[in-house]
N, C-alpha and C positions, 0 to 999 in steps of 0.2 A: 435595723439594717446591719447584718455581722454578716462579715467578709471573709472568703476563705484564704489560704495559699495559694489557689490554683488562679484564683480571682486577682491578686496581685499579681504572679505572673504574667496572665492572658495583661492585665493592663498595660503591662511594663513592655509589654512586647510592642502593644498600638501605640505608646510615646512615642517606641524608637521609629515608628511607621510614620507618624506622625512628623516627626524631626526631617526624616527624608522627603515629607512630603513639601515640608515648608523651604527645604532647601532646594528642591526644583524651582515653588512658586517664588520664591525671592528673588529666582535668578532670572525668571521669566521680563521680557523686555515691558515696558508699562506697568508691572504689578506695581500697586501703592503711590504709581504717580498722581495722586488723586490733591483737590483743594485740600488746605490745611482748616483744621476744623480745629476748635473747641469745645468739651465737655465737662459737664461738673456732675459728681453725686455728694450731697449734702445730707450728713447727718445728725442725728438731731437728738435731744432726751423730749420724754414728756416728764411735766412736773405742775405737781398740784401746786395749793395756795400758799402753803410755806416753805416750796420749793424743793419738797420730796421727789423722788420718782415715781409714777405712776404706770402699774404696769398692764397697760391697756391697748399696748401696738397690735397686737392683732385685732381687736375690736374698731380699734379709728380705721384701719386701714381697710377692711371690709367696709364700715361705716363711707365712706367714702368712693368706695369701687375705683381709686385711681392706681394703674397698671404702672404706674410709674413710682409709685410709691413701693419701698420692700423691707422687709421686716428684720432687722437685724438681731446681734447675737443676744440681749439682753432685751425685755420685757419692754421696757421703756424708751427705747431705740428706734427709728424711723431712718430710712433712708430714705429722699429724697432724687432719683434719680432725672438731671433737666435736659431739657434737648440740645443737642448738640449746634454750634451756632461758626459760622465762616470766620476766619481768623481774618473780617477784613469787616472796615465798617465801624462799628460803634458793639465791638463784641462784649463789652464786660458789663457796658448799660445793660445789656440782655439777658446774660449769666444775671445780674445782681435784681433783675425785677424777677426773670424766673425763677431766682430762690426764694423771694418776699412774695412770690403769690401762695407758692408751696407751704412755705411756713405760715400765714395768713389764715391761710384754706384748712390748714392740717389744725390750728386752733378754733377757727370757729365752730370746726365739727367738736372737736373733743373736749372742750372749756364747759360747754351750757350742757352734757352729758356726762361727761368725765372731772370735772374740774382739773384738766392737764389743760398745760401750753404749750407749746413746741419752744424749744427753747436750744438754740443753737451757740454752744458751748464745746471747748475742748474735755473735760470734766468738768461736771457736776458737783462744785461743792459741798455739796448736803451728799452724797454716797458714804457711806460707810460698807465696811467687808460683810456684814448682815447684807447689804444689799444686792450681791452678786454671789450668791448661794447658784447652786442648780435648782432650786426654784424660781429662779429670775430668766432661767433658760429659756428663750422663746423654744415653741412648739414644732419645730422643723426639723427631716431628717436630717438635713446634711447637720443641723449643730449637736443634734444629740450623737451623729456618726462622730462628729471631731471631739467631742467631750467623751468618748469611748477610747476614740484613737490616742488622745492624751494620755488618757488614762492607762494606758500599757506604755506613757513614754516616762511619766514620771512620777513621783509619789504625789498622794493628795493626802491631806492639804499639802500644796507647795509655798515657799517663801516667796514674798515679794517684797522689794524695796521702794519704797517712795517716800524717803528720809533719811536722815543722817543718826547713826546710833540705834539702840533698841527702839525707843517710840518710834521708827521708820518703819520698822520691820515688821510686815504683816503674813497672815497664814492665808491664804487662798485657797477656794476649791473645786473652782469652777472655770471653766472657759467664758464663761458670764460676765467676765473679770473685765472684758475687753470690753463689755458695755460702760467701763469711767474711759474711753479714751475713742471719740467722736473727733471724725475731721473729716475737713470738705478736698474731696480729692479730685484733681485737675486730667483732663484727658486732653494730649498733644497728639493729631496724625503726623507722623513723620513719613517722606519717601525713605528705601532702604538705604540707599545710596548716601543719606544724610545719618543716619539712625547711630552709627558712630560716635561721631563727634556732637550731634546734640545729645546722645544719651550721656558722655561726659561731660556734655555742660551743663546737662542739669543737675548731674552730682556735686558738680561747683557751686553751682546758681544755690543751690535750696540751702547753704548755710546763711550767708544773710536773710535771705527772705523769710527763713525761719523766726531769725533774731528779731527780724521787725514783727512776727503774726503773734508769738506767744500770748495762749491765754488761756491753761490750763494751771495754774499756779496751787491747787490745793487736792491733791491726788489723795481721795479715800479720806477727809476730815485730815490729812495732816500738809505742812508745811511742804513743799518741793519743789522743783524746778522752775522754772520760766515756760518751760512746757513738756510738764511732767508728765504728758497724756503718751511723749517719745517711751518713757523706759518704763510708766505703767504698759505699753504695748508689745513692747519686745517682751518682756516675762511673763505677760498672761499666755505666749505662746513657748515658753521658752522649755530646753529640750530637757531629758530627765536628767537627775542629781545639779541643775543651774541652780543658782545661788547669786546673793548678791556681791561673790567672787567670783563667779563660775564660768569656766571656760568654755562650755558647750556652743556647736555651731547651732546657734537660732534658727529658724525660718522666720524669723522677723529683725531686720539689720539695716545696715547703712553699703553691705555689701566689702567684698575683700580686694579688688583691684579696680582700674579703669577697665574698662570694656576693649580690649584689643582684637577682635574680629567684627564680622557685618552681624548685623542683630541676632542671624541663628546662632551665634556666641553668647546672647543674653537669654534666649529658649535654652539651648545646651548645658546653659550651669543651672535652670530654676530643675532639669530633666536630671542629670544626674548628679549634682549634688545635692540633693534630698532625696528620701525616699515616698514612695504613696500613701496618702493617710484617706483618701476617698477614692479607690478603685471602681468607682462605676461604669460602666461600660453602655453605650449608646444602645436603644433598641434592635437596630438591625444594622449591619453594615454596610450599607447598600445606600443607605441614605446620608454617607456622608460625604453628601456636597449640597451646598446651599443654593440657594433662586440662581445666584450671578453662574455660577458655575465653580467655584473657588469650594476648595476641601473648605470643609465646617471644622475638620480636627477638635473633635468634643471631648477629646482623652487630653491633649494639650492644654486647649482653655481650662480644662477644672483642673489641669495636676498645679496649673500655674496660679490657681487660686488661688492656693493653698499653701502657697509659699507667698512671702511679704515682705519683699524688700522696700527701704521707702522710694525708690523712684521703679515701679516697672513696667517690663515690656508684655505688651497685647498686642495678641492679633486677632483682628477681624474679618468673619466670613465675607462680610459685604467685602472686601477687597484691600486690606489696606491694614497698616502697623499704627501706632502708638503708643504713648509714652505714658504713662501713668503717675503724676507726680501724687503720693499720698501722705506727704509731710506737714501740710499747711493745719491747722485746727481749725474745727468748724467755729463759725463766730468770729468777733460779737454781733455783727450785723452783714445783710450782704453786700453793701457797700465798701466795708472794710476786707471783705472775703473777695471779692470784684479788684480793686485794689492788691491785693497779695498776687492775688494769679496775675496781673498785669507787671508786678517787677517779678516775678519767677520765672513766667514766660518769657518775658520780654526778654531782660540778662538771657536767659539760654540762649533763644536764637542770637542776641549779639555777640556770643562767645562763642560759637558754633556758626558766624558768618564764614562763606567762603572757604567752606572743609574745615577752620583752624578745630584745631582738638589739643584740648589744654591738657589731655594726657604727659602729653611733654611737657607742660611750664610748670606741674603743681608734681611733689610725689603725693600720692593716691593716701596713705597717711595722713596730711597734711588737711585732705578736705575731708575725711572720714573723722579725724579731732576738730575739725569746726563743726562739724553736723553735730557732734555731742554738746561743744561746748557754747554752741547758739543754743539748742534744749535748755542748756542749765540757768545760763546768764545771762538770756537774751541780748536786747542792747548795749548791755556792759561785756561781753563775751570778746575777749582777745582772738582775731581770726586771721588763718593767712591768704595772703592774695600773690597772686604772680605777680612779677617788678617785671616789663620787658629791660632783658639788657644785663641786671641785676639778679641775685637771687632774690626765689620770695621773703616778702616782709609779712609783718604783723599789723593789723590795725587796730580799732575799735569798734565793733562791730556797727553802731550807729554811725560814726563817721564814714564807716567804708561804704554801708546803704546809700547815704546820700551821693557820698561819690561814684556812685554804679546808676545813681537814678537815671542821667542822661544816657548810657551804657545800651538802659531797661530802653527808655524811648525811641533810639535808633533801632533797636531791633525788632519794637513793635509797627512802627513807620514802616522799617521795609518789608514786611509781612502783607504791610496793606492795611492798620489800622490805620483813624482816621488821626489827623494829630491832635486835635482839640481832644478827643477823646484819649489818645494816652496822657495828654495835658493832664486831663482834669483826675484821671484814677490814679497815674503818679503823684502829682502833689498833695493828693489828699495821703497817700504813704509817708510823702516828706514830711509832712507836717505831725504825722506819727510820732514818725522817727526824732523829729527835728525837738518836738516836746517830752519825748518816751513815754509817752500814753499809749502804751500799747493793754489789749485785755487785761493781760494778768498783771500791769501795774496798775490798774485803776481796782482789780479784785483783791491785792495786796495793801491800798493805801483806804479802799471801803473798809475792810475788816478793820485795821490800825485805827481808822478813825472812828465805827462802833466800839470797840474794843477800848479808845481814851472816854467815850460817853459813859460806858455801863462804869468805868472807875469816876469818873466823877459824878454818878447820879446815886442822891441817899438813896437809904433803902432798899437798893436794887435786887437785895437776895439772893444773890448771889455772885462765885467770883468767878473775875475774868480767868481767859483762859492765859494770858498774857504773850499771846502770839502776836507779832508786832512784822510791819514789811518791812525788810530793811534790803538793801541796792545787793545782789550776789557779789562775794565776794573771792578774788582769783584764785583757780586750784590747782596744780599740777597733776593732779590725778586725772586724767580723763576715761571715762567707760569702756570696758571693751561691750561689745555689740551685744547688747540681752543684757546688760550689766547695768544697776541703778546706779551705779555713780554717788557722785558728790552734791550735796549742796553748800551753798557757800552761809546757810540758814540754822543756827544753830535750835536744839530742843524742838522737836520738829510736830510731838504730837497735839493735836487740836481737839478731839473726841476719841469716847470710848467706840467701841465698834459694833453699839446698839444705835443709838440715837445719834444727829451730829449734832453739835454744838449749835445754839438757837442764834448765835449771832452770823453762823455761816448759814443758816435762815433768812435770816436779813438781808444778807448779800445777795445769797442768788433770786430774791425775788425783787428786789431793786435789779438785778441785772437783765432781768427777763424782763420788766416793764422801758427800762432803756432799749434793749434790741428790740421789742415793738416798737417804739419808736421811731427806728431808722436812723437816728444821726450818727455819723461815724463816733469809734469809741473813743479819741482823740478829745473828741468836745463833751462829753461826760463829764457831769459836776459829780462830785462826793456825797453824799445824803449828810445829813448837818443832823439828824438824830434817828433810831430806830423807828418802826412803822409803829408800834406797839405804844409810844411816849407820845403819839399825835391823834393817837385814837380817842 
């Protein structure tokens, strides 16, 4: 699929067709006043028995015939796409069973054929930079079109940061790259009339709720973030000559202002501040309008693909906008993924009750340096919050969650969830937060405590690697946007960049037998010795 110049013109002509058209329908009286709905797509690795990757997604997924399933960018990659569910009622019970039948279903097919598990993870500990070659590239035009189009944006191999010092610094050369960074992304309908001021509350909202989900803790076998799957993602798409100084505008960000117009202000920057990197243009023009009567704009949805801000804005032919929150990480279990979307969601709409729009109470700074500094430090991550009355203050990021939990539950109540039900999925967060058991500390305190066994067991044959979890410690450096940043984790390398180290073996198939399981990650015991010493 090679695109010419004529072909990016014709395209760039229908955005701007597009843009006019969406500015009529916005302004149309009833568009988008629809129920508010919930949606999730959940992604996933497959991995064999010592917690490899397996790169058989295109086989399960035929094996399976399920239309809801879709093949993401890397080999071993699934997406689980679930039905969308009423923001009223008992909505997260349903999100959290519909991803445990998916994930269930998508193992029993591929385990007794494949020896893979679906294993929902923000990374993949066992990945190494061997593993996201262009031979990991699933088999799809549009990724081979985007690993082309890359490839005129920036040198390959390019650098990527996912540590601190040289052992951080890796070579990349693939768009495959984005297969270490899986997360379960949240779909909000908004009316336009609101789209505003919840789209800036959920740029507020997602720095704690961040803080509490981390669980991406060992990007590519080495040491990083609290949820390093954030700045593995911005530089697997990051623009030509970035660096782990580089100032380039990403198409993958936290974004550069509040949003100060009605939603076609959140279309209007994905349209002209990028350029097109998939110019395809519909079969006929004539067919663009869908069943309801609503333009389809099939130039708009793919160019806005293709740009990746973490909170974005969608619209949909059936009739109606939303919000796309795609910060959270997939994992560890759906009850804990159930839980996250219920304080993210919830905080938004109560920060976005009643038109308020926290444009005014926060500068746009302030929440764009939480967003990084929740990735890096999860619950220990210094964050600001508006003071009414006062200026903003500083928290700790676990303290400020629990004090927003009641925040989260007021604005899930006046939605029309049921209360027991935000009961029960908040305080199972509380108690996250309240312990800091979140993923990537329970994937940080596993390896530490393999890692004290193989030093004290004779004979072992070999040595540790002596990578140790220890609490992030505070930085004033913070990332600019595509930028790997800091870790507060010193010596950061864990494997060479052939095989991973056999004790993050260990780990991720103890963590794949706990997320079958089901119990939140919260109540996770530690393994008390490797699988291999019980054998």
């Amino acid at each position: 699929m090679a695109f010419t110049e004529e072909a990016h013109a014709r395209f760039r002509s229908r955005l701007a067709d597009c843009l006019a058209a969406l500015e009529k329908l916005v302004a149309q009286p009833g568009f988008g006043q629809v129920p508010s709905t919930l949606g999730a797509e959940l992604e996933l690795s497959l991995a064999g028995p010592e917690g490899r990757p397996v790169l058989v997604n295109a086989a399960v997924r035929q094996g399976l015939g399920d239309d809801g399933l879709a093949l993401e960018v890397a080999r071993f990659n699934l997406e689980a796409n679930l039905e969308p569910v009423p923001l009223r009622g008992r909505p997260f019970t349903e999100l959290a069973a519909q991803a445990s039948r998916a994930l269930a279903r998508i193992t029993a097919w591929s385990l007794p054929r494949h020896g893979a598990r679906a294993v929902p993870i923000g990374t993949l500990p066992t990945l190494t930079p061997a593993d996201l070659t262009a031979r990991a590239l699933t088999d799809l035009p549009r990724y081979h079109a985007l690993e082309r189009a890359w490839a005129r944006r920036r040198p390959a191999p390019f650098p990527l940061c996912v540590g601190e010092g040289e052992q951080g610094l890796l070579r990349a050369e693939s768009v495959a790259v984005q297969g270490a960074a899986c997360s379960w992304q949240v779909h909000l309908t908004v009316a336009p009339d609101l789209f505003r001021p919840t789209y800036n509350a959920a740029q507020l909202a997602t720095g704690p709720a961040l803080a509490a989900a981390g669980n991406s803790p060992f990007p590519l076998g080495r040491r990083g973030w609290q949820e390093a799957r954030i700045a593995v993602y911005e530089q697997g798409f990051g623009e030509r000559g970035a660096s782990c100084r580089g100032t380039s505008r990403p198409r993958v960000g936290f974004g550069r202002a509040w949003l100060r117009g009605g939603p076609l202000a959140a279309f209007e920057e994905a349209v002209r501040g990028y350029d097109v990197l998939l110019p395809v243009l519909p079969p006929a023009e004539g067919d663009d309008v869908s069943p309801n009567g609503c333009p389809s704009l099939e130039e708009l949805r793919l160019h806005v693909s293709t740009v990746w801000p973490w909170n974005r804005p969608v619209y949909d032919p059936l009739g109606h906008l939303r919000i796309e929150f795609r910060a959270l990480p997939s994992g560890p279990t759906p009850l804990d993924m159930a839980a996250n979307t219920a304080f993210l969601v919830g905080l938004t709409l109560s920060l976005a009750a009643e038109g308020r729009d926290v444009a005014g109470e926060l500068p746009f700074s302030h929440a764009r340096e939480n967003f990084y500094r929740a990735a890096r430090d999860g619950l220990w991550a210094s964050l600001w919050w508006p003071s009414p009355g006062s200026a903003p203050r500083r928290h700790e990021a676990g303290a400020l969650v629990e004090e927003l939990l009641p925040q989260a539950r007021e604005g899930l109540v006046a939605a029309g969830v049921d209360a027991a039900e935000a009961d029960t999925v908040l305080d199972l967060l509380g108690r996250r937060t309240a312990s800091g058991r979140t993923g990537a500390w329970w994937q940080q305190r596993t390896l530490e405590a393999l890692s004290r066994w193989e030093k004290r067991a004779p004979n072992s044959g070999r040595e540790t690697t002596g990578l140790t979890a220890t609490a992030p410690q505070d930085a004033t450096a913070i990332p600019t946007a595509g930028q790997a940043g800091r870790t507060g984790d010193r010596g950061a390398r864990v494997a060479g960049a052939g095989r991973p180290d056999s004790l993050l073996e260990e780990l991720t198939v103890c963590y794949a037998q706990l997320a079958e399981g089901a119990r939140p990650v919260h109540t996770w015991n530690l393994p008390t010795l490797p699988r291999r010493s019980q054998r």
